[in-house]
N, C-alpha and C positions, 0 to 999 in steps of 0.2 A: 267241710274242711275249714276250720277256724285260721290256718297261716300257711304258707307258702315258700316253699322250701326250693332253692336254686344253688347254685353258684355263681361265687361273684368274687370279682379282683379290684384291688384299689391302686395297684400300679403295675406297670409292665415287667415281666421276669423272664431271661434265657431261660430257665427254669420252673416253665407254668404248676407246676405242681408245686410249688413253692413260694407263692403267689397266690393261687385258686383256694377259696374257703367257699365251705357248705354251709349258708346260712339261713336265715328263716323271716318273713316279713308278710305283710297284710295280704289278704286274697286281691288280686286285682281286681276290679270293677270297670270294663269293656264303658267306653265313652259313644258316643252315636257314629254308627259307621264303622265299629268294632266289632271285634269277634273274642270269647273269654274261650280258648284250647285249655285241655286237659290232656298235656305233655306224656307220651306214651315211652316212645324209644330216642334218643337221637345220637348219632353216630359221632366219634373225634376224627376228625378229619386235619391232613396240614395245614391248613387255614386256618382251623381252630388253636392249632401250637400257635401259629407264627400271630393271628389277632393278638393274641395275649400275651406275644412277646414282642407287640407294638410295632411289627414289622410285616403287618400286611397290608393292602390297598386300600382296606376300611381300616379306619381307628379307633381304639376303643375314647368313650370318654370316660373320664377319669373324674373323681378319684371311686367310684359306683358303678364298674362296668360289668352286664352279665356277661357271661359266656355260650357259646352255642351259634351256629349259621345255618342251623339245620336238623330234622327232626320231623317226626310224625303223632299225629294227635287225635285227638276227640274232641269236637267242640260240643263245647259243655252252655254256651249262653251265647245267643248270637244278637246283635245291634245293628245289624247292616244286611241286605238284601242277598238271598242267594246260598245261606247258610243259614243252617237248622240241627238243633241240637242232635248230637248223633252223627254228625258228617263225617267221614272220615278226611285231615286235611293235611300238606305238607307245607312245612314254611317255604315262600320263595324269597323276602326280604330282609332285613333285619335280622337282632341279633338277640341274645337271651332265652336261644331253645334248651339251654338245662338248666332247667325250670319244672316245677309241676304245674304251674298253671302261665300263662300268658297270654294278655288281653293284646290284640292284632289290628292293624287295620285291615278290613277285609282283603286293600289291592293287595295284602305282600302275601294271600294266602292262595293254594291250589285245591279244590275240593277232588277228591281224586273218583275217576269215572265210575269203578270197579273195586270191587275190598280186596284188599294186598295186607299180606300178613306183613304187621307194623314194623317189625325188625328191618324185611327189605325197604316197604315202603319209608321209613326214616333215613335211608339211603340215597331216597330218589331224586333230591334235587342237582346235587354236583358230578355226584363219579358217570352213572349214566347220558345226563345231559351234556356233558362235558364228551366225552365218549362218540352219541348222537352228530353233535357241531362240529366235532375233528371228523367225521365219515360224511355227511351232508353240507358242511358251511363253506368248502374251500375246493374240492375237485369233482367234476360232473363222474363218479364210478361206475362203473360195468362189471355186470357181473366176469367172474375172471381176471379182474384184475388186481393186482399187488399193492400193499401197503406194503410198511415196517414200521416199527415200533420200538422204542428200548422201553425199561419199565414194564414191560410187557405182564408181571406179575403183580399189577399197583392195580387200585380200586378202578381207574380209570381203563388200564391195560386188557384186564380180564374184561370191562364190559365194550370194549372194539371190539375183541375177538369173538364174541357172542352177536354183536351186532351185525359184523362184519358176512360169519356166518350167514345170518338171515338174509345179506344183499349176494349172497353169493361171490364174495368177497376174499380174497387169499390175503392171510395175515405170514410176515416174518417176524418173528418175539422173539426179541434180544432179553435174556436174563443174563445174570450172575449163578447162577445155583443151577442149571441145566438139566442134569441130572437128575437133582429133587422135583422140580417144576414139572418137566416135560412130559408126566404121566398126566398132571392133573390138568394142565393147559391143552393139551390135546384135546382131553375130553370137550372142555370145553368150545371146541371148533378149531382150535390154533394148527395153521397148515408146516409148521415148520416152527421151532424150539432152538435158538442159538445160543450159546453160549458168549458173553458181552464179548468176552476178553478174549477167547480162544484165536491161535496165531492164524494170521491172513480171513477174519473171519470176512469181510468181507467177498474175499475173492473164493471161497470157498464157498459161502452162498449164495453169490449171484449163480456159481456153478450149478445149483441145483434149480433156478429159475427157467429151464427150458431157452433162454434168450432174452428174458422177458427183464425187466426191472421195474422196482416200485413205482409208482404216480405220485405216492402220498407218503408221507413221515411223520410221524407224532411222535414229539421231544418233551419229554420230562424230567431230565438230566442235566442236558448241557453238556460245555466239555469237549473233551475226545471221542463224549457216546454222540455226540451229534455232528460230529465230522462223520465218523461211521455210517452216520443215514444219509447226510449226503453226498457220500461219494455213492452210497446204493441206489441215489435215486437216477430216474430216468430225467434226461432233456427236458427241461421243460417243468418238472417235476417240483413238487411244493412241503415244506420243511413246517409245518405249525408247530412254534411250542406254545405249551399250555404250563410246564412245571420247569423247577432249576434244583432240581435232587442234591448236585452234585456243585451246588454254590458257585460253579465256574462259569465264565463268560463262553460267549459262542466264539470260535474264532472261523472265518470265513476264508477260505483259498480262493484269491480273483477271480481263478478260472471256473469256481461251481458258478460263478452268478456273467462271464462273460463266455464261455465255451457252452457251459448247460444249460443255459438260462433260469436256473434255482430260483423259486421265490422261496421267501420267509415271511414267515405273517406269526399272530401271535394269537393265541385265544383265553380269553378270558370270560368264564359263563357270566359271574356276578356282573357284568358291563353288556352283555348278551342280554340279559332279564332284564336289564336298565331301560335299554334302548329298544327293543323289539315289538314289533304288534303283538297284540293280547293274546289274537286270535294263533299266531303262530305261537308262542307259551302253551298255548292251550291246548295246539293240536301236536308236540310234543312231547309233551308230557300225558297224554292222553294214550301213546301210541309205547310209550315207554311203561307206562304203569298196566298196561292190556298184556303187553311181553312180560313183567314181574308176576303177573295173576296168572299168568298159565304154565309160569315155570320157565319160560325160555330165555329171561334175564335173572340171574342170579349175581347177589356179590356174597363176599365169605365172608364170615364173620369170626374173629379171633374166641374173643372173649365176651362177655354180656357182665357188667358192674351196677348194682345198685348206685343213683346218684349221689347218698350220702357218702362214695366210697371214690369219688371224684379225681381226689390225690392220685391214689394210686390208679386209676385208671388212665388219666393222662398218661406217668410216668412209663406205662403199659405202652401204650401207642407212641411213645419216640424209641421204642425199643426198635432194633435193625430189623430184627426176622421172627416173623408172626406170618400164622396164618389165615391172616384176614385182619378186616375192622376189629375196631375196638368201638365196644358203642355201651352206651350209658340206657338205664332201665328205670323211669323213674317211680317213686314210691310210690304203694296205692292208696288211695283214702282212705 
């Protein structure tokens, strides 16, 4: 391959697809302690809108910034220990995974244990680890007992209730669409399908809790949908957000945090991977990508876009209602 085909943005836009150009430049050349990937699938995820509309936690620099947080590849030329042409690998660091080619340094990459068909494994670093952290990082679980979730049909949503599942775990998934949802989330493991908005939802579902209430909440919303979780939760009970769907602020009632003694924490993976031992990265993701190889973690996928078709793939994924990712394919040699 004589040039190297990505996309890239030269300034920040509410409107990334109007902003985003597919352009073309030198093959990288991998410096010592690099890895040169040959960029297979990688998924648009919110992060990826909001990088490039200069309103994420990372920033792009400017006025040359790629796009991408995430992605699965083949290392095509290795310079650093531990990688060998043929690897299967996922990014964990850094940005400019749509890309066809991109020269790494080895720490920001994951060789993955087991071969995973690339579509999911391009998936695997945010929605499942994110997922993982909200069921492990914050309450001691037992099997049997209750979370709740709004979002419950978001890349992160559907892999709780698959995880959840496997710990022997009761999920409540709050959607919008009910209805539509609750055939396909079921399958998926999900113990219960609420409808967000439907009247007294709460007191109607705790109704069906035996007595019991949630331990645990994951907020992706904000809002009203997070007053909802926690009035649902139990005493003592812990509220994580990880997303703010719904642009609105939390607003807290005194009494969840002096009557129930409510925690709120917050999770963020890309600050997780920052700061974590290796060795836990490794045994993580090790444990996540063994569940994708066998079939028993699954994310959906909308659509699959050639990278030269970038524009409108974005444009794709701010759309409201899809059935899944929207992930980028990138060209072959």
């Amino acid at each position: 391959m004589s040039e190297n085909h990505y996309a890239e943005f030269s300034e920040c836009g509410m409107k990334p697809q109007d902003v985003l150009a597919y352009v073309s430049g030198p093959v990288p050349v991998p410096a010592e302690g690099e890895v040169l990937v040959r960029m297979m699938v990688a998924p648009i995820n919110p992060a990826d809108i909001n990088f490039i509309q200069g309103v994420y936690g990372v920033k792009p620099v400017l006025p040359h910034s790629r796009a991408g947080l995430e992605g699965c590849g083949m290392v095509e030329e290795s310079r650093a220990d531990g990688f060998r042409k043929g690897d299967q690998v996922i990014l964990l660091r850094g940005v400019g995974s749509w890309s066809e080619l991109v020269a790494v340094p080895a720490v920001n990459l994951m060789k993955l244990p087991v071969a995973v068909d690339p579509v999911q494994a391009a998936m695997l670093k945010v929605n499942p680890l994110t997922a993982l952290r909200m069921l492990e990082g914050f309450v001691s679980l037992k099997p049997g007992d209750w979370i709740v979730q709004n979002a419950a049909n978001s890349g992160v949503g559907r892999c709780i209730i698959q995880l959840a599942r496997q710990m022997g775990v009761r999920t409540v998934n709050f959607v919008r669409r009910p209805d539509e949802l609750r055939e396909e989330l079921t399958a998926l493991g999900a113990d219960l399908v609420v409808g967000e908005n439907d009247e007294d939802v709460v007191k109607s579902t705790l109704a069906l809790l035996d007595g019991k209430r949630p331990v645990l909440a994951s907020n992706a919303v904000g809002g009203e949908s997070a007053l909802r979780l926690m009035d649902m939760l139990a005493p003592g009970g812990s509220m994580v957000t990880y997303g703010a769907m719904s642009r609105k602020s939390i607003k807290v009632p005194n009494g969840f945090l002096i009557f129930k003694g409510i925690r709120l924490e917050g999770l963020w993976v890309t600050q997780w991977l920052k700061h974590a031992p290796a060795q836990d990265i490794a045994a993580a993701y090790d444990k996540l990508a063994r569940l994708m190889a066998e079939g028993s973690l699954v994310q959906a996928v909308d659509t699959v876009f050639p990278l030269s078709e970038v524009r409108r793939a974005v444009e794709k994924a701010q759309e409201e209602f899809r059935n899944g990712k929207i992930v980028l394919k990138m060209n072959e040699a």
